[in-house]
C-alpha positions, 0 to 999 in steps of 0.5 A: 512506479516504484510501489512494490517494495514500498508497502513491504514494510506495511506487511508487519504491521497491525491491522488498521482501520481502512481511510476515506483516503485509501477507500478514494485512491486504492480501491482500483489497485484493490480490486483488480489485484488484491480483491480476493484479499480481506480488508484490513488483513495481512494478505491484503497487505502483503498482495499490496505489496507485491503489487506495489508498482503499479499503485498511483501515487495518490494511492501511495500518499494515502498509505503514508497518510494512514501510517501504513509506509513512512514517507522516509521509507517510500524515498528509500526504496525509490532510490534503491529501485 
């Protein structure tokens, strides 16, 4: 997937509350890479990020619909590769 750089953007942004959406879709992705990460911190976000190849799709749309990426930044980086 084209995840990776698709979270950069969430990097800078201010800790929000975690989703139902996000707990059902990223908690996978959550454990296996970034478990050792705080929930809702910076470094959660930024090992999201760097992962953010391998995120599922519903993980993704979770993540726009908690305004953590815009899905106008999701398609960019699609398109950048």
């Amino acid at each position: 997937m084209i995840m990776a750089t698709i979270l950069a953007s969430v990097i800078a942004a201010d800790a929000k509350p975690i989703t139902e959406g996000e707990k059902k879709h990223c908690a996978t992705a959550y454990h296996q890479y970034c478990g050792e990460y705080g929930l809702e911190s910076a470094a959660l976000r930024n090992g999201m990020s760097r992962i953010g190849r391998s995120l599922s799709s519903a993980c993704v749309d979770a993540l726009i619909e908690a305004g953590e990426v815009s899905r106008a930044e999701v398609e960019r980086r699609k398109k950048s590769g």
